[in-house]
BAVEXNU-138354 format. One record per atom (N, C-alpha, C, CB): residue in three letters; x, y, z. Coordinates in nm, 4 decimals, always signed. Atoms other than C-alpha are relative to their C-alpha. Glycine has a CB too. Layout:
<pts>
   resn         px         py         pz
    ALA          X          Y          Z
...
</pts>
This chain:
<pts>
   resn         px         py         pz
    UNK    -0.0968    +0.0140    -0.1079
    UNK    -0.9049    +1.2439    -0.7045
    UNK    +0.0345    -0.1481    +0.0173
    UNK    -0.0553    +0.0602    +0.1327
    UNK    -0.1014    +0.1300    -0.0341
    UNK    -0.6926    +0.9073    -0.6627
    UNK    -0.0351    -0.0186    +0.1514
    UNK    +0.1876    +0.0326    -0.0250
    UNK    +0.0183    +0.0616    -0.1600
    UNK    -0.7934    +0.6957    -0.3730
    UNK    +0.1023    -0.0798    -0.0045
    UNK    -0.1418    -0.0867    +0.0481
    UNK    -0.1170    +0.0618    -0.0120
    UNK    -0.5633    +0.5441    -0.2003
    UNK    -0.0211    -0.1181    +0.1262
    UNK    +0.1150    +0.1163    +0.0267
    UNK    +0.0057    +0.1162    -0.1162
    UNK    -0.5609    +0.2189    +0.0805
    UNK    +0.0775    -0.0117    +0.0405
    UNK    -0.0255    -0.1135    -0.0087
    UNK    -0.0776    -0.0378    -0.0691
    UNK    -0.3745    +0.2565    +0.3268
    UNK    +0.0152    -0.1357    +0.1049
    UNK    -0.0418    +0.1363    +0.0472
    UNK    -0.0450    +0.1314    -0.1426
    UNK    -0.2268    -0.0872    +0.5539
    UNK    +0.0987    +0.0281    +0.0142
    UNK    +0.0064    -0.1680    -0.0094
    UNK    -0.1316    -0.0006    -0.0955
    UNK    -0.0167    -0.0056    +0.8119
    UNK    -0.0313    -0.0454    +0.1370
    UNK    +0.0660    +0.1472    +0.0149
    UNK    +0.0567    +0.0042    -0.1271
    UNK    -0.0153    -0.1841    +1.1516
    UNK    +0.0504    +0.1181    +0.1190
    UNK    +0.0310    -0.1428    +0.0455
    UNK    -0.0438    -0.0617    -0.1236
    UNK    +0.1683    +0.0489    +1.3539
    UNK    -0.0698    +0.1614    -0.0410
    UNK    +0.1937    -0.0124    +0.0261
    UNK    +0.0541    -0.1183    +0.0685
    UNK    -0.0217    +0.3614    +1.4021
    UNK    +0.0871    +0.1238    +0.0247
    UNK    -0.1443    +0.0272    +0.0467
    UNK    -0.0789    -0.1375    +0.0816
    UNK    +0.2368    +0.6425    +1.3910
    UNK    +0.0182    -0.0126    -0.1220
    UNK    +0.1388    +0.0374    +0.0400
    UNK    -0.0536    -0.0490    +0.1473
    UNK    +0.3549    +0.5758    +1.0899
    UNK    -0.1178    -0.0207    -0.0595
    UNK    +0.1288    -0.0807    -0.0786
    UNK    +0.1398    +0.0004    +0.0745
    UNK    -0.0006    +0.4968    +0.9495
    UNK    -0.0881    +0.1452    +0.0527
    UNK    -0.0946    -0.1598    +0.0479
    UNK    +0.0162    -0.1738    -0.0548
    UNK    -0.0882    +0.8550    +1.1085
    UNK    +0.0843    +0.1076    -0.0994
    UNK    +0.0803    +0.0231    +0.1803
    UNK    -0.0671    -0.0849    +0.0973
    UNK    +0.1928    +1.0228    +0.9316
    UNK    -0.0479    +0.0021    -0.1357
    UNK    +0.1299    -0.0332    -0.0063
    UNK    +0.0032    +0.0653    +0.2048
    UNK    +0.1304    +0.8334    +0.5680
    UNK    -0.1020    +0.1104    +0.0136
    UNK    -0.0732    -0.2188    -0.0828
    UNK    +0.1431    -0.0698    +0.0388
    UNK    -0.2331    +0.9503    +0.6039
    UNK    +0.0262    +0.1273    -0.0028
    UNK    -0.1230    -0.0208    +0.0963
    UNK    +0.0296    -0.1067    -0.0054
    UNK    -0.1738    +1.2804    +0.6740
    UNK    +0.1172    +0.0324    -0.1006
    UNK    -0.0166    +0.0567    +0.1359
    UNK    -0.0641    -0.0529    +0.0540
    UNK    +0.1077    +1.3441    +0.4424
    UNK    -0.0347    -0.0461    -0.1235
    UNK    +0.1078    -0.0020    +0.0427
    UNK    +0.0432    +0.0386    +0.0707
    UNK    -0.0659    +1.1731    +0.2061
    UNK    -0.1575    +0.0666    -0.0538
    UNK    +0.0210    -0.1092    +0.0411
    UNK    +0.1010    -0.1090    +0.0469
    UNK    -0.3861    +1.3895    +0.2221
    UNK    +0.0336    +0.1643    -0.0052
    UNK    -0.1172    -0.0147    +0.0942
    UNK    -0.0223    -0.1182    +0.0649
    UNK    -0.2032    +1.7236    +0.2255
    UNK    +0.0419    +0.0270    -0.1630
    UNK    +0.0921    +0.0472    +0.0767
    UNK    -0.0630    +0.0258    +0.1506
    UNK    -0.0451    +1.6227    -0.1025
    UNK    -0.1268    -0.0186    -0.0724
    UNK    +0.1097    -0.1425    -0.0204
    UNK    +0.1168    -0.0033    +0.0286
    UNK    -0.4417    +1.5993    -0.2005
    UNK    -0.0826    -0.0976    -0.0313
    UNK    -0.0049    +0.0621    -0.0672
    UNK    +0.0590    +0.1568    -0.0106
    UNK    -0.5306    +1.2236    -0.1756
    UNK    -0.1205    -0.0306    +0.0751
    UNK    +0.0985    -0.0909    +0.0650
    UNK    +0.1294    +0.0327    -0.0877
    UNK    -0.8451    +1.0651    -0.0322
    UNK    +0.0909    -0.1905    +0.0430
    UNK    -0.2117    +0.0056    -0.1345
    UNK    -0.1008    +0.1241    -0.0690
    UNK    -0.6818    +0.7951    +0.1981
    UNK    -0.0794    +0.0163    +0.1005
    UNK    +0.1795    +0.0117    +0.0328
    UNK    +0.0432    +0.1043    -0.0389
    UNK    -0.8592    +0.5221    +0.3738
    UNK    +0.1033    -0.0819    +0.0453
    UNK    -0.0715    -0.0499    -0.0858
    UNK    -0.1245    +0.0393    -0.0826
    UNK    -0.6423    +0.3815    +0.6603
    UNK    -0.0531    -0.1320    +0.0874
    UNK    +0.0560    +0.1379    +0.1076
    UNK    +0.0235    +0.1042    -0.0928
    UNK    -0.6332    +0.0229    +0.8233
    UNK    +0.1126    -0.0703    +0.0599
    UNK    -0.0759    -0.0902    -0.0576
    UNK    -0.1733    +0.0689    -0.0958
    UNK    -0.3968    -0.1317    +1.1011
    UNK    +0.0557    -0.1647    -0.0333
    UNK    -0.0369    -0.0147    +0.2164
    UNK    -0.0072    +0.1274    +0.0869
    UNK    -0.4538    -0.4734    +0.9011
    UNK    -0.0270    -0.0454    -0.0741
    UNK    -0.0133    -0.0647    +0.0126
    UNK    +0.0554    +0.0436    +0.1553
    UNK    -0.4525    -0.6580    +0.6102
    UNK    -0.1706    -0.0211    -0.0497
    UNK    +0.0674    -0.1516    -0.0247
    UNK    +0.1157    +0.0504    +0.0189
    UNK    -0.7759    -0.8356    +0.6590
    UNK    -0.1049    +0.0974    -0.0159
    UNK    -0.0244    -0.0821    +0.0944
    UNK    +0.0845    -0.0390    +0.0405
    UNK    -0.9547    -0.5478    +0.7210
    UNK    -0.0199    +0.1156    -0.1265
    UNK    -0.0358    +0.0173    +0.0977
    UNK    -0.0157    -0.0779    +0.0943
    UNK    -0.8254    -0.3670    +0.4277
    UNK    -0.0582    -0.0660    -0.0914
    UNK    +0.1182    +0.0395    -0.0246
    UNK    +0.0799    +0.1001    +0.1181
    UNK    -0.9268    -0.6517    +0.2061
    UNK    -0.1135    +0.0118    -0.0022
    UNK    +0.0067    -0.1404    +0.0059
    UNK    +0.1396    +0.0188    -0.0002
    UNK    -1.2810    -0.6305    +0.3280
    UNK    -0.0549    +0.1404    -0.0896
    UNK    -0.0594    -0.0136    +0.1688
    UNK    +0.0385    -0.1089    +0.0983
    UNK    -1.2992    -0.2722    +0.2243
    UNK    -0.0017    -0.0339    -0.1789
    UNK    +0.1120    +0.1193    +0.0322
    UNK    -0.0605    -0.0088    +0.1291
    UNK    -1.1232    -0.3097    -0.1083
    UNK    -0.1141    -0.0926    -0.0891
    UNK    +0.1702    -0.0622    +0.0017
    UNK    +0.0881    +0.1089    +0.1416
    UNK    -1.3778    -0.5626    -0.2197
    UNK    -0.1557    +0.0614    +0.0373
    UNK    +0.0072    -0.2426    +0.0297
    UNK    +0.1030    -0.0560    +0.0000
    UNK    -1.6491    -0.2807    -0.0994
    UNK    -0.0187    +0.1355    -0.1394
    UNK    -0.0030    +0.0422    +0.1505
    UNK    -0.0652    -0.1412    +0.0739
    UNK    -1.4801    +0.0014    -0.3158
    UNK    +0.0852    -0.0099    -0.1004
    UNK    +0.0778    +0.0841    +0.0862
    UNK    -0.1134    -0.0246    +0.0737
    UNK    -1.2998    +0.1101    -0.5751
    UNK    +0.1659    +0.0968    +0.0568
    UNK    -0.0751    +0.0704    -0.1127
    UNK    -0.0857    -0.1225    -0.0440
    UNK    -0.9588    +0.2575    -0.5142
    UNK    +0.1279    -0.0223    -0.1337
    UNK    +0.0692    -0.0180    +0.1997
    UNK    -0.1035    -0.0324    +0.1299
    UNK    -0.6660    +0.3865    -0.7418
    UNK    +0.1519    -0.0973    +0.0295
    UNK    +0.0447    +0.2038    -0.0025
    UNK    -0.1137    +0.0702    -0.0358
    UNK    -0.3788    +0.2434    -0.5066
    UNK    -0.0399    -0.0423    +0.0995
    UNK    +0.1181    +0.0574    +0.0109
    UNK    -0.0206    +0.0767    -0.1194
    UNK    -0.2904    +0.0218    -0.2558
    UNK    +0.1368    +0.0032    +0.0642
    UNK    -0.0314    -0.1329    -0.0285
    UNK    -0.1322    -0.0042    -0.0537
    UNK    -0.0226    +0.1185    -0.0103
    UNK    -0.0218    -0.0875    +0.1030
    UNK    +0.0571    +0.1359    +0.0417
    UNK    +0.0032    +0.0860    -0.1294
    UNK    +0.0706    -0.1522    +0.2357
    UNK    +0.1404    -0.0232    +0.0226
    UNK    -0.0838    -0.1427    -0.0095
    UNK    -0.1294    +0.0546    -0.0620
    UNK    +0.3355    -0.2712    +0.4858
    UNK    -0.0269    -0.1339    -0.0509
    UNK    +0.0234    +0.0128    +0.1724
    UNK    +0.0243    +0.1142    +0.0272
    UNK    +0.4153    -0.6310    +0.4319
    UNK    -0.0173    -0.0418    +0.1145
    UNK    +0.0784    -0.0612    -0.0718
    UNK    +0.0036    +0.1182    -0.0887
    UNK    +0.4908    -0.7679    +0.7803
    UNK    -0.1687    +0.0497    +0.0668
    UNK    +0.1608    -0.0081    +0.1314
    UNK    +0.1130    -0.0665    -0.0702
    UNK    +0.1451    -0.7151    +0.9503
    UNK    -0.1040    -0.1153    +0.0528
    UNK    -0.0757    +0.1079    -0.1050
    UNK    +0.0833    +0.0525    -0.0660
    UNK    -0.1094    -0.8959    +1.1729
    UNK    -0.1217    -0.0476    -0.0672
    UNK    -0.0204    +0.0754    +0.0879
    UNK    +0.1443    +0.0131    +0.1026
    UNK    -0.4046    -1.1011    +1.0024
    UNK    +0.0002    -0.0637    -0.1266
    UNK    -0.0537    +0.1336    -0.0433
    UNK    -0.0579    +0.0777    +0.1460
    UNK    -0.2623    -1.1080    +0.6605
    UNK    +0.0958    +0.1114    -0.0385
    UNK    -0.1313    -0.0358    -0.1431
    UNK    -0.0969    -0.0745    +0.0455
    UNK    +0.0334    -0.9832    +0.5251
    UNK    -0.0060    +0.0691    -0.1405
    UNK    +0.1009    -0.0759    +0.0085
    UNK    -0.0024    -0.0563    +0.1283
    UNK    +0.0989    -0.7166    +0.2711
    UNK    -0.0089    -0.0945    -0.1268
    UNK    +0.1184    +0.0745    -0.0060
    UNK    -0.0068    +0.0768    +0.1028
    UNK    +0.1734    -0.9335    +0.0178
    UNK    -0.1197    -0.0710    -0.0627
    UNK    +0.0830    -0.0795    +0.0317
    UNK    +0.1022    +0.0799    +0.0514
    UNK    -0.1199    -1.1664    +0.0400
    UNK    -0.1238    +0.1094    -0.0336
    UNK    -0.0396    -0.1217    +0.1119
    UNK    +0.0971    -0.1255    +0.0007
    UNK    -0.3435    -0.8316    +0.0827
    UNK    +0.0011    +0.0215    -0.1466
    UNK    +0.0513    +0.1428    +0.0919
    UNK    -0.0387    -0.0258    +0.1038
    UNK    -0.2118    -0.7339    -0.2481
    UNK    +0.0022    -0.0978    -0.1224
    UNK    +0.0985    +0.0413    +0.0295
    UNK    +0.0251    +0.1129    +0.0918
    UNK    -0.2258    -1.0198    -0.4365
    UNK    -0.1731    -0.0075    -0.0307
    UNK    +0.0631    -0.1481    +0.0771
    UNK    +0.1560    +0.0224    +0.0222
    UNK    -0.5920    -1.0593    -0.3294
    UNK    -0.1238    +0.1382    -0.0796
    UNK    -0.0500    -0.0310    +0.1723
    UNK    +0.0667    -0.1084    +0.0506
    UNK    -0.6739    -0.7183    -0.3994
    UNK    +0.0094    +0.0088    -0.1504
    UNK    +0.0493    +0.1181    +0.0619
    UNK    +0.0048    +0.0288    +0.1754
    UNK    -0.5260    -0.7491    -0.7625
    UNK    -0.1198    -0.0830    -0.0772
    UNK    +0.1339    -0.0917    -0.0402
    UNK    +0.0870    +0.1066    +0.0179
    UNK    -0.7280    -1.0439    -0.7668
    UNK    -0.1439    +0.0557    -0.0665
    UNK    -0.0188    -0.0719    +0.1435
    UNK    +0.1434    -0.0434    +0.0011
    UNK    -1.0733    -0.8328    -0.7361
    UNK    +0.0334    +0.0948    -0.1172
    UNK    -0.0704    +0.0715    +0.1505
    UNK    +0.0097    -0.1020    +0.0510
    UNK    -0.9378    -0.5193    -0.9368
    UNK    +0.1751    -0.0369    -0.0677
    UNK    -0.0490    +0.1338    +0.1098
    UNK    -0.1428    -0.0038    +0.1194
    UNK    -0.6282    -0.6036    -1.2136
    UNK    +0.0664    +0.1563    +0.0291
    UNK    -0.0642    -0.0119    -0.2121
    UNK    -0.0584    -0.1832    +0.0164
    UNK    -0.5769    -0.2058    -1.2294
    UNK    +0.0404    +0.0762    +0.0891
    UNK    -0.0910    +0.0971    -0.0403
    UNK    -0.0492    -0.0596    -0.1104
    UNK    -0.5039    -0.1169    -0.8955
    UNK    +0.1641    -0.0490    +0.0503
    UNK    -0.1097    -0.0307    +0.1065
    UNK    -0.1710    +0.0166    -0.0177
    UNK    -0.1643    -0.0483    -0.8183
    UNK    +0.0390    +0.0031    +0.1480
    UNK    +0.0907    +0.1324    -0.0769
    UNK    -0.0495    +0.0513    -0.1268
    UNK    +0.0360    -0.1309    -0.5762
    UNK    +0.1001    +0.0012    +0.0625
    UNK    -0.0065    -0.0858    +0.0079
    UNK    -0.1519    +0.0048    -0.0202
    UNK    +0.3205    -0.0152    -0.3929
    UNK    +0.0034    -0.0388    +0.1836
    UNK    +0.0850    +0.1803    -0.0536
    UNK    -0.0395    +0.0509    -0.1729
    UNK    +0.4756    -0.1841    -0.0074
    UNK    +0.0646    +0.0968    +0.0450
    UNK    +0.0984    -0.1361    +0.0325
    UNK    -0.1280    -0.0759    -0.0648
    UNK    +0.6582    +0.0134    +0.1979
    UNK    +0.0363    -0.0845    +0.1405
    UNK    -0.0408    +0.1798    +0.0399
    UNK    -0.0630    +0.2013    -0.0874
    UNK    +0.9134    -0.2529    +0.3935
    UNK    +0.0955    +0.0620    +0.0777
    UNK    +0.1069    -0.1679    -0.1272
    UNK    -0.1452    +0.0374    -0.0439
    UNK    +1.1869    -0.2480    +0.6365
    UNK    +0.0618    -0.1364    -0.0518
    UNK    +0.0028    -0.0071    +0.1550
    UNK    -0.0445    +0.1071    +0.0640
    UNK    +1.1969    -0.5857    +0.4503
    UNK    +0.0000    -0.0612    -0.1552
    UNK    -0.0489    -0.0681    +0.0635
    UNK    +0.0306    +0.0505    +0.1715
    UNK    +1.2201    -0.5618    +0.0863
    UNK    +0.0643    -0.0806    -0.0597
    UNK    +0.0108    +0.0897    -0.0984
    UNK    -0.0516    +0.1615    +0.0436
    UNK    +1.4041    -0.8879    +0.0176
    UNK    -0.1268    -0.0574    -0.0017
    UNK    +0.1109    -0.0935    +0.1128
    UNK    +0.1359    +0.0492    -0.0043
    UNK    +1.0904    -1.0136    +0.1017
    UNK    -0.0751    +0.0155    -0.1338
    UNK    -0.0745    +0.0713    +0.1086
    UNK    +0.0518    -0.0774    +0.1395
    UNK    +0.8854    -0.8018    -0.1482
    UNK    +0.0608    -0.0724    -0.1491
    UNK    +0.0637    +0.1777    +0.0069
    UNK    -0.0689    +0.0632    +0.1224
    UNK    +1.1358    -0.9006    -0.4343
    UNK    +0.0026    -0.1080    -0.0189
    UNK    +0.1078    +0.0169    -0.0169
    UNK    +0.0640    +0.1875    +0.0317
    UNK    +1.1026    -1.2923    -0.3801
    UNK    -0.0538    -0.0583    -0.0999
    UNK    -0.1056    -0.0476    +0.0729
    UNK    +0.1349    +0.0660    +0.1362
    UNK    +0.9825    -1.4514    -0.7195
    UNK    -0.1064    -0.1023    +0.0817
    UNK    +0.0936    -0.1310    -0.1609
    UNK    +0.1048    +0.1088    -0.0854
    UNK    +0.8357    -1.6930    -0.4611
    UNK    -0.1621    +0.0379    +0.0787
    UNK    +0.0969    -0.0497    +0.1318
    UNK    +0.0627    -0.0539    -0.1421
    UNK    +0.6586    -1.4355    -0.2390
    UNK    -0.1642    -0.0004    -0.0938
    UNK    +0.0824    +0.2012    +0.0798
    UNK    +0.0897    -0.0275    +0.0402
    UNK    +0.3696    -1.4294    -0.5312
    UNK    -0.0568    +0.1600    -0.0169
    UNK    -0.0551    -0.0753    +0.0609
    UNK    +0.0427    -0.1182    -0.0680
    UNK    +0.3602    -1.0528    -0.4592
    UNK    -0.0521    +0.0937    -0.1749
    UNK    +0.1614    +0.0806    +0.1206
    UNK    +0.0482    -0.0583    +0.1493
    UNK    +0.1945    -0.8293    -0.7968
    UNK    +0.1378    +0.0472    -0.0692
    UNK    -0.1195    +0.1470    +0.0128
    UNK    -0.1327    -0.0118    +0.0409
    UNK    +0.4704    -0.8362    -1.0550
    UNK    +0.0633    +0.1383    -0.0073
    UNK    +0.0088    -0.0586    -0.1218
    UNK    -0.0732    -0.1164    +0.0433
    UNK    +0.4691    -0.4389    -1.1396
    UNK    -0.0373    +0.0537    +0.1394
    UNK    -0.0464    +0.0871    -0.1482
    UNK    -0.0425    -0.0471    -0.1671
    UNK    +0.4512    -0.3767    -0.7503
    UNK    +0.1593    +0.1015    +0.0175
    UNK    +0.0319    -0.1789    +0.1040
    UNK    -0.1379    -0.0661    -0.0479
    UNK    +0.6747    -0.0859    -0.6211
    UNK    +0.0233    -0.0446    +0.1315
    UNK    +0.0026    +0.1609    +0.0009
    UNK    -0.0231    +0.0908    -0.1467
    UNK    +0.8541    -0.1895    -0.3028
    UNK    +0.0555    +0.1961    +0.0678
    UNK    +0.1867    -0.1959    -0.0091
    UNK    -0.1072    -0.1151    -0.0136
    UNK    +1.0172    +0.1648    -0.1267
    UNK    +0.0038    -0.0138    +0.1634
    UNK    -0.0518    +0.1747    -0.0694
    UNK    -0.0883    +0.0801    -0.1592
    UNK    +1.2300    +0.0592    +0.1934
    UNK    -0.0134    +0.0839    +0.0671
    UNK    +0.1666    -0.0438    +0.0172
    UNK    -0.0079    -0.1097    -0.1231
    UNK    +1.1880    +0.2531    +0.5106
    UNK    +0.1305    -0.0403    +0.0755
    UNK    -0.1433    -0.0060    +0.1144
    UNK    +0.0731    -0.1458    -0.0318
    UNK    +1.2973    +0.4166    +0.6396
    UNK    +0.0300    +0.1254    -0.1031
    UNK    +0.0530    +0.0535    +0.1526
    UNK    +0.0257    -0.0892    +0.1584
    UNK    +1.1950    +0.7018    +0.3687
    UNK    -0.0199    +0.1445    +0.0801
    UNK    -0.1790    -0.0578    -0.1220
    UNK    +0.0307    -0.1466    -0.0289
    UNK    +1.1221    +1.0735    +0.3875
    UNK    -0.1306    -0.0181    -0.0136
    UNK    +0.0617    +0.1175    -0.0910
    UNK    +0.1212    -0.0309    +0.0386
    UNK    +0.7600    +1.1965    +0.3820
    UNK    -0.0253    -0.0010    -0.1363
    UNK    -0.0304    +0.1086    +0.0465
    UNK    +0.0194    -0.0877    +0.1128
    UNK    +0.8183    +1.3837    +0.0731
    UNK    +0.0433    -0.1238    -0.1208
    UNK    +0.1087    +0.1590    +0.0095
    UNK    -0.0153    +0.1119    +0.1009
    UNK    +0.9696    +1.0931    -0.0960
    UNK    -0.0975    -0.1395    -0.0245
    UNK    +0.1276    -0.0477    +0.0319
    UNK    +0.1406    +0.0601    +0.0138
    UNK    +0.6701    +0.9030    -0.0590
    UNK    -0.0678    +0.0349    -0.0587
    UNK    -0.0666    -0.0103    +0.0763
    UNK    +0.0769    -0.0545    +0.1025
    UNK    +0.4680    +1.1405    -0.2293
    UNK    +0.0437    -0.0210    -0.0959
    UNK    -0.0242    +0.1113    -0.0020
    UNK    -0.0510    +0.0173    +0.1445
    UNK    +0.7141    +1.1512    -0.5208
    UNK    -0.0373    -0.1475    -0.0282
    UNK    +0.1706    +0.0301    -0.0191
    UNK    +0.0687    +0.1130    +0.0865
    UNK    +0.6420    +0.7997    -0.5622
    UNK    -0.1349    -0.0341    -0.0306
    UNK    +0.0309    -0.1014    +0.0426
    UNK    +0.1496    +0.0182    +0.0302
    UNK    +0.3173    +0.7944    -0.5187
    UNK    -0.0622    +0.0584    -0.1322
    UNK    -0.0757    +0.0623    +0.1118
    UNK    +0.0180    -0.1163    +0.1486
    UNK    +0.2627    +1.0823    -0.7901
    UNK    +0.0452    -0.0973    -0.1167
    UNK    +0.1286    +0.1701    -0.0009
    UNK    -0.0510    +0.0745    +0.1651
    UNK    +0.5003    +0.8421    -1.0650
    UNK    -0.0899    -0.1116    +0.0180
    UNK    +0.1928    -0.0631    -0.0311
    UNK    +0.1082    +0.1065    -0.0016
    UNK    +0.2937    +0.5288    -0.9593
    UNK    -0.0905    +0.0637    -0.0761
    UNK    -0.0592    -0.0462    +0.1383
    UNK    +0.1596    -0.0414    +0.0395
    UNK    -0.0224    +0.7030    -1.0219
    UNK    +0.0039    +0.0505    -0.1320
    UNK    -0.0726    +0.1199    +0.0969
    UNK    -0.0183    -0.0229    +0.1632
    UNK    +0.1147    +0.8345    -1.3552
    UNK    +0.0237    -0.0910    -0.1151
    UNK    +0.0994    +0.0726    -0.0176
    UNK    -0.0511    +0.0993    +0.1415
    UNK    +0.2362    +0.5450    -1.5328
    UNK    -0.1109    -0.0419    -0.0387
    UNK    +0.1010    -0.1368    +0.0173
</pts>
């Protein structure tokens, strides 16, 4: 089963992910901030890393970077109201990073999640 890391600060929509994210049959691990997602991530293995970018602590981006850092193989997709951001050659953010702009469907979340996890 594909684990998954879950940073979102706001908790509805980090409520929804999770749960539409474990009916679809995921094991998802949920935090309202970067920092303390990082702490996990360097307790555990996981398959992905879903994060917001703007967020309290440390931002997606740097989350993601650092997490690459520990684990090359973990993938990594943002989900942004600000994906200019994301795309930035500047922002440092993991090069084969998916970005997918909210506001999104449930279901279209899964679909990406599923091709992530396949490539």
């Amino acid at each position: 089963m594909s684990r998954i890391l879950l940073a979102e600060d706001d908790n509805d929509m980090r409520r929804f992910l999770t749960k539409a994210l474990q009916t679809a049959g995921y094991d998802v691990i949920s935090f309202d901030n970067g920092r303390s997602a990082y702490e996990r991530v360097r307790e555990e293995p996981f398959t992905l890393l879903l994060t917001d970018i703007v967020m309290p602590e440390m931002d997606g981006i740097e989350l993601a970077r650092r997490a690459t850092q520990l684990d090359p193989d973990l993938k990594v997709m943002f989900i942004t109201g600000f994906a200019a951001v994301a795309l930035n050659p500047d922002s440092n953010a993991p090069k084969d990073a998916k970005v997918l702009s909210k506001p999104f469907h449930l279901r279209e979340l899964v679909n990406e999640v599923e091709r992530l996890l396949a490539a």
